[in-house]
N, C-alpha and C positions, 0 to 999 in steps of 0.2 A: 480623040479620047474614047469614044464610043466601040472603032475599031479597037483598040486594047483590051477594054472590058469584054468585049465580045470573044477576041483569042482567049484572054485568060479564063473563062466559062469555058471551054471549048478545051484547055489545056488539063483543067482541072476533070471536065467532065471525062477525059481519056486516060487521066491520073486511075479516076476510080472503076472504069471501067477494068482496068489495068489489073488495079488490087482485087475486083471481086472476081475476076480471071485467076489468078491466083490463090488468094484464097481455098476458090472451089476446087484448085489443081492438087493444093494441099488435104482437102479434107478426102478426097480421091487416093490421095498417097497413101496417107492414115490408114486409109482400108488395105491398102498392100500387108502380104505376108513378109516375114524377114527373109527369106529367099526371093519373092519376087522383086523385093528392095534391093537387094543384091544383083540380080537378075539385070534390073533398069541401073544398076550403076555400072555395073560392066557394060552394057550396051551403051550409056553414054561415053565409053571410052572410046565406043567403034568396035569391039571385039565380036568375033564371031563366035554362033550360039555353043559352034565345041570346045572353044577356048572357053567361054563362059561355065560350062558345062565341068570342064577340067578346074578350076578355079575353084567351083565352088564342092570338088568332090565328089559330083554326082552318079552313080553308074545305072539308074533306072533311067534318071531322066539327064536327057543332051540338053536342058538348057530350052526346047521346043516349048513344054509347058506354062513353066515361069513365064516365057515371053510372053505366050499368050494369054496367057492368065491375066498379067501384070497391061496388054493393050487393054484387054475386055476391063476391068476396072479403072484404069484412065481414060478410059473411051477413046484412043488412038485407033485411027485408021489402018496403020502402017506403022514398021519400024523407025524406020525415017522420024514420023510425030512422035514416037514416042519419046526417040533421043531429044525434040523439037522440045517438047515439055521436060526432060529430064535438065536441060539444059535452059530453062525457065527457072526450075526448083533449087538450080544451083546452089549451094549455101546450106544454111543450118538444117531446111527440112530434108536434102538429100546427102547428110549424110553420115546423118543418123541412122 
């Protein structure tokens, strides 16, 4: 019995870990410009930053900016994390 209560504290406490992971992912998104929201939904596709670039019309900027703009305000390491989180946001906040 004790083993159960102790998972379910244990399942819960990773519930909310979870969601305030989350959360914070989303209020991070918030801060996105609508280009570099654009920017992280083409790259969740996998698309590369000249296709991205071409997509969204650009001719100053290839798509380089946005990215990086859009890692430095998500706090992504790497391209890679970023789709990692873009693909977290899945749903209502990305895609918007």
């Amino acid at each position: 019995m004790l083993d159960a209560i102790q998972a379910a504290i244990e399942r819960d406490r990773e519930r909310r870990r979870d969601a305030a992971l989350v959360s914070d992912l989303r209020e991070r998104y918030a801060t996105l410009t609508e280009r570099e929201r654009q920017t992280m939904r083409l790259g969740r596709h996998r698309q590369p930053n000249k296709q991205i670039a071409a997509e969204l019309e650009s001719v100053r900027d290839d798509g380089e900016g946005s990215s990086r703009a859009s890692l430095r305000k998500m706090r992504a390491r790497s391209l890679p994390e970023l789709v990692r989180i873009a693909d977290r946001l899945a749903g209502p906040a990305l895609t918007s």
